[in-house]
C-alpha positions, 0 to 999 in steps of 0.5 A: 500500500505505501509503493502504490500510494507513493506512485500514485501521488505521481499519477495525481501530479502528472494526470492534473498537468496533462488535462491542463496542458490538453484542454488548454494548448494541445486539444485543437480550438473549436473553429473548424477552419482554424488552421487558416484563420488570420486575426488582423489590425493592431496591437499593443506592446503586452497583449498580442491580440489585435483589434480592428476599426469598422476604417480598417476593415472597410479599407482593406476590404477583401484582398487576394488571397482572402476567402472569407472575412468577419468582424465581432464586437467585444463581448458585451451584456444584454437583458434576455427574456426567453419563456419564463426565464430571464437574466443578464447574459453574455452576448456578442454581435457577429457580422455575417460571414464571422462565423462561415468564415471560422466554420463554425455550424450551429447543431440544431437548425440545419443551417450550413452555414452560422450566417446571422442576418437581422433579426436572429440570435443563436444560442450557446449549448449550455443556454439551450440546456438551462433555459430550453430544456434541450427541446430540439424544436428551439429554432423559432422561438421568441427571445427578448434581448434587451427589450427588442423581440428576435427569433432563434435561428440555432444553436452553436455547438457545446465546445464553441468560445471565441476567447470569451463565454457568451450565450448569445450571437446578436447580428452587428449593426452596419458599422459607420466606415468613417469610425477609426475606434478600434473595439472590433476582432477582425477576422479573415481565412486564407486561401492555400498557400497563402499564411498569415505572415503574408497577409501581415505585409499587406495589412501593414502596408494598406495601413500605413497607406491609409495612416492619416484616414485612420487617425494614426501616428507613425509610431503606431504603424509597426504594431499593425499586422494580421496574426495566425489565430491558433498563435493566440490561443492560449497565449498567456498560459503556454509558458506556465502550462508547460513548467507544470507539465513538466514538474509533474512528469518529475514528480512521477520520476521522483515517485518512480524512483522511491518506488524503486528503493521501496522494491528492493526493499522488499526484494531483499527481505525475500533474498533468502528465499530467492537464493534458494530457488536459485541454488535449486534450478530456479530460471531467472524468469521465475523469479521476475515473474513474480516481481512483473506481477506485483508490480502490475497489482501496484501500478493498478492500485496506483491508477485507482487512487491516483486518477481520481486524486487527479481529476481532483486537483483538476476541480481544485484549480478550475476556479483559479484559471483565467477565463483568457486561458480558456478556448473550449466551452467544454467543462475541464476535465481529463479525455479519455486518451489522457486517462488512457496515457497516464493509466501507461506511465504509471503501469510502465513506471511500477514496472520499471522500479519495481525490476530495477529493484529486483535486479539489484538483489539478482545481480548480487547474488548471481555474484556470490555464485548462488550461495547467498543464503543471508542478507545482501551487502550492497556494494559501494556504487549501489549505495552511492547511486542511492544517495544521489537520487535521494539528494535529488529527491529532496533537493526538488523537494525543497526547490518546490517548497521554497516556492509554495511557502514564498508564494503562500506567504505573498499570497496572504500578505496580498489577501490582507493588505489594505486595498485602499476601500472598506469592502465590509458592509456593502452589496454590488448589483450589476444591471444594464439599461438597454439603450433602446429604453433609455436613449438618452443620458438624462433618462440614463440619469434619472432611471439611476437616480429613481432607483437610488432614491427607492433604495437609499429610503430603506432602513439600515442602509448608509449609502447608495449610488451608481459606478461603472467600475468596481475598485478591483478588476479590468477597466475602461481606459480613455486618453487624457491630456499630460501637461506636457500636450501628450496624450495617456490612457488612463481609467474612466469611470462614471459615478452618481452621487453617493457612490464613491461613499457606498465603494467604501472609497477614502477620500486624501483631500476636496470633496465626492461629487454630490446631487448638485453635480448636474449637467447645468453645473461646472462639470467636475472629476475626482482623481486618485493620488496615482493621477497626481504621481504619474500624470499631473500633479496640480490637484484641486483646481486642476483640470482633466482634458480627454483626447478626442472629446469635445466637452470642455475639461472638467475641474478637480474638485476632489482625490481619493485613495488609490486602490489596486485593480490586482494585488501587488501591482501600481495603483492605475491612475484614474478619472472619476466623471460624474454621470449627469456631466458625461458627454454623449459619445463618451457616455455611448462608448462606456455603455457599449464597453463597460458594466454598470454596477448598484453599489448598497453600503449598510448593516442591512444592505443585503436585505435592500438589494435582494427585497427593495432593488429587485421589486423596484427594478421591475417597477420602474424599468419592466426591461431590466433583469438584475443579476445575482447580488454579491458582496463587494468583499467577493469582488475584492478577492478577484484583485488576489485570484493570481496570487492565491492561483500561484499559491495553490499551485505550488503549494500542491506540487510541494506538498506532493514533493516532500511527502515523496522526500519522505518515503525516499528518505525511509526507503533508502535508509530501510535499504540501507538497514537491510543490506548491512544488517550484517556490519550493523550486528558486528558494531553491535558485538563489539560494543556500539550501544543502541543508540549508538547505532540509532544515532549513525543511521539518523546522522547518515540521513541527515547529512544526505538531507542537509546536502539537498536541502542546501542545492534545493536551495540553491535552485531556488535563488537561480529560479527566482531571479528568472521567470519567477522575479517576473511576477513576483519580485526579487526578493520572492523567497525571503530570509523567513520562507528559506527558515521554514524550508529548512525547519521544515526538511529538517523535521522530514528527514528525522521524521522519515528514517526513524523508522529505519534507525530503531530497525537497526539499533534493534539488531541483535549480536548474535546475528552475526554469528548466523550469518558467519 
């Protein structure tokens, strides 16, 4: 049970890094015509995804070469009602030769192509199952998205994502050609012999002809181009997906090789009885026949326990991974070929440790020209092989380690380290006004106001208002003037009254935006302290002034506390408008892009939400659907999701690993107890006390620990001055995590040959002399 549970640790790791790497990177994306599908227009530095402008599209037209071409909006929310259901969903609107041009066919419809025209929707697989209870007559039906009645045309297929979830594809509006915003995913398949590094030049060159139509700068024009679809799928995870893969393919050759200590442990204890069948005519074959089908007995079991133990930290880490990394609606789990090659390794990896363990007792005593009637005294490289694997074992061991306790340690320190808002006692809503309903910013305004008015009245709450961005999160950028003329991109967010109060927001200095902020009145911001630090610093009485916007600048009337959209990285600077002042472009351009989110602050604040806000919402606006309420304490931890996601990484691969040290430790030192019984009973008859000899197996341990646990630790110096300082900082693995990494090695190693040190302080003298 020890072998299998050992080599079955490794099946767990190596099973959880091959479904990653399979779902994630290997499995082919769900486009049928991935293979020559081009994703062109610009890009930024960081982010390899290109975007397109409704110009660029409609300039470059359809050049030789291109089969087909599509266009896609962001992913945006809609309020959808479908028989008794309703809900905000996820929705993208698709021109029609989007999907034709990727080959994506809808199951049910019978449509041979996905062509959206006006008027259609299709849904997602997972919608048709939740809202349509998997009738195959869905084709037809009604669909009210945001408050505009449209007929079902089909259903995409179960694995279908286009680098987001979505549950609807909506027909995209003829875009205006003269538009040079660049918030559409431009696609385009390519004829035979004719790549995606061709098709590049003729964007480049289209767009730098075209440069002063597109409103570009020069500087802009190289990271214009077209990039191969699958070159973008996955693109952020390859790098980590590939090191957990790999770490888990070490932790089955480190389970592999304690195996194989463990299995000549047990040959040795058999050496007796397999010398005799050797001195008797036993053919070698005999004798690994019976080895070949213990192991196989291991390598069953190990599969039993590890696969499901597998599958396991597979559900552990699905909350953890980025929706980015994801390219297949399909749940994550393990394919059949996965299990079926993981099930091989492990049967091959019992096999192969369990002969080798048995070929060391055969070779030893064929030696003794099968008169080895007692225990085997191992010789002097066999040993040295031993302790070698064994320090390592524990080097890995504590490589990873270091790791986990760095990574645990930040992650903690991130979890409790002040945002720069009160998160407690506050509940956030997120709801989305169709544009059809309230065209216009002053019904925008007063649908707001209404509806804050109806929940600020309730008892026990302190504060309420209206933002466009939580404190934690992705958000809107737009460009706003520097001092010096030039342009950067900064966070926009639109607020109410009310609003930076119930986001539990602290004010450095000035006043929030209030009630009396009104499109008749000077139009005023609030900026954070990291506005003041990295673009101007003026302060109150300054003024923001956006890039391409008409409406006059806006006075600083008040600054906040920054707050930090992902743990551990630079505050963005921030522009804080107030929705009554927002100009109409600005204003359509943040209701197409951004969420809007109902902020409640007080003891009874989930009582308001969920009684007084959802009844008043269907009151007020009959359109709206209201989505589920959370707290803003749950929204905060989505700012630490990447440090807990590297905590728990590591600190599973580690965990796997030093219990691997562990067993290493005891199987070696057990080896090394039964091969030298014989020198073990003569230090005994000679006068070594017990403890004495107790004393010489724990130190001998010992020192083979200290020796890997000082190269773990010099691994890890040359590790985090790498990828890991990338993302973590140079001082990643700090003078306390290295403390308990050697405590904890240290507790390990003496916990682990013990067992092995009592065995031999309990050898008896007289052993000897039955052995002489």
């Amino acid at each position: 049970m020890l072998a299998s549970s050992t080599l079955a640790i490794g099946t767990a790791a190596l099973l959880g890094a091959l479904t990653l790497l399979d779902a994630l990177l290997l499995q082919a994306p769900p486009w049928p015509n991935h293979a020559a599908v081009a994703i062109y227009g610009g890009r930024t530095a960081s982010d390899p995804m290109r975007a397109a402008s409704p110009k660029l599209y409609d300039i470059l037209g359809q050049p030789p070469g291109v089969l087909s071409r599509g266009m896609a909006s962001m992913p945006e929310t809609v309020n959808v009602r479908l028989g008794g259901h309703e809900g905000l969903l996820r929705a993208q609107r698709v021109t029609p030769g989007f999907l034709p041009t990727l080959g994506v066919i809808p199951t049910l419809g019978g449509m041979q192509s996905a062509s959206i025209g006006s008027g259609d929707v299709l849904v997602s697989d997972a919608l048709w199952r939740a809202w349509m209870a998997d009738t195959n007559d869905v084709v037809g039906r009604l669909v009210t998205v945001d408050g505009q009645r449209m007929r079902v045309r089909g259903v995409l297929p179960a694995d279908y994502r286009f680098f987001a979830h979505v549950d609807l594809l909506l027909p995209l509006p003829s875009a205006n050609d003269a538009d040079t915003d660049e918030n559409l995913t431009a696609v385009a398949r390519l004829a035979p012999g004719y790549d995606a590094e061709t098709f590049s030049v003729q964007v480049a060159r289209a767009v730098e002809d075209a440069a002063d139509d597109l409103k570009l700068q020069r500087v802009d024009l190289p990271w214009y181009g077209a990039t191969a679809i699958d070159d973008l799928v996955a693109r952020a995870a390859r790098t980590r997906l590939w090191a957990f893969t790999i770490c888990g393919l070490l932790v089955l050759v480190v389970a592999a090789v304690t195996l194989a200590q463990l299995m000549l442990t047990r040959a040795l204890d058999r050496s007796h009885e397999t010398a005799l069948m050797m001195v008797f005519g036993a053919g070698r074959w005999q004798g690994w026949s019976t080895n070949l089908a213990e192991a196989s007995i291991i390598g069953l079991i190990a599969s039993m326990i590890g696969l499901p133990l597998g599958m396991a930290l597979v559900g552990i880490y699905k909350p953890f991974i980025p929706s980015e990394w994801l390219n297949s609606a399909l749940p994550l789990s393990p394919r059949w070929h996965v299990l079926l090659l993981t099930s091989v390794v492990t049967l091959l990896a019992a096999w192969v440790a369990n002969l080798a363990g048995a070929l060391n007792v055969y070779r030893a005593l064929l030696l003794r020209e099968r008169n080895a009637m007692i225990g085997f005294g191992g010789t002097v490289r066999w040993r040295r092989v031993r302790a070698m694997m064994l320090v390592t074992q524990v080097a890995l061991a504590t490589c990873l380690l270091a790791l986990g306790v760095a990574a645990t340690e930040r992650s903690w320190r991130l979890t409790h380290a002040p945002m720069g808002f009160d998160s407690d006692n506050a509940m956030v809503v997120e709801l989305h006004p169709p544009v059809a309903d309230y065209p216009a910013r002053a019904e925008l305004v007063n649908l707001l106001y209404d509806l804050r008015a109806s929940v600020s009245a309730s008892q026990g709450v302190d504060h309420v208002g209206w933002s466009t961005q939580l404190p934690v999160g992705q958000g809107l950028a737009m460009p706003f003037r520097r001092p010096d003329g030039q342009y950067a991109y900064v966070r926009y967010v639109l607020l109410t009254a009310g609003a930076a109060q119930a986001l539990g927001m602290h004010k450095v200095a000035g006043r929030w935006l209030d009630e009396d902020d009104s499109a008749d009145t000077l139009r005023v911001a609030l900026v954070n302290e990291a506005y003041l630090h990295r673009i101007d610093a003026v302060g109150i009485g300054g003024a923001v002034r956006q890039g391409g916007s008409s409406a006059p600048p806006a006075r600083i009337v008040g600054v906040v506390e920054d707050t930090y959209a992902v743990a551990g990285q630079a505050a963005e600077p921030t522009v804080f408008l107030a929705f009554s002042q927002v100009d109409a472009p600005s204003l359509a351009r943040v209701r197409a892009l951004a969420p809007l989110y109902a902020i409640v602050r007080g003891s009874e604040a989930s009582a308001a939400v969920h009684d007084v806000l959802t009844r008043w919402a269907h009151v007020i606006a009959p359109s709206l659907a209201v989505a589920p309420a959370r707290s803003l304490d749950e929204a905060a931890r989505l700012a630490t999701v990447a440090s807990r996601r590297d905590a728990l990484l590591f600190a599973t691969l580690s965990l796997l690993a030093v219990g691997l040290a562990a067993v290493g430790h005891y199987s070696v030192q057990s080896v090394e107890v039964a091969t030298g019984r014989s020198a073990i009973a003569l230090q005994g008859a000679l006068g070594a006390t017990p403890t004495q000899l107790l004393f010489q197996v724990v130190r001998r341990g010992g020192w083979i620990g200290l020796i890997g646990t000082l190269l773990g630790l010099s691994a890890v110096l040359v590790v985090q001055q790498s990828w890991y300082a990338e993302s973590h900082g140079s001082d990643a693995v700090g003078p306390a995590a290295i403390m308990a990494v050697v405590v904890v090695m240290l507790a390990v190693t003496l916990s682990s040959v013990l067992a092995p040190a009592r065995r031999a302080a309990a050898v008896e003298p007289w052993w000897v002399l039955r052995s002489s």
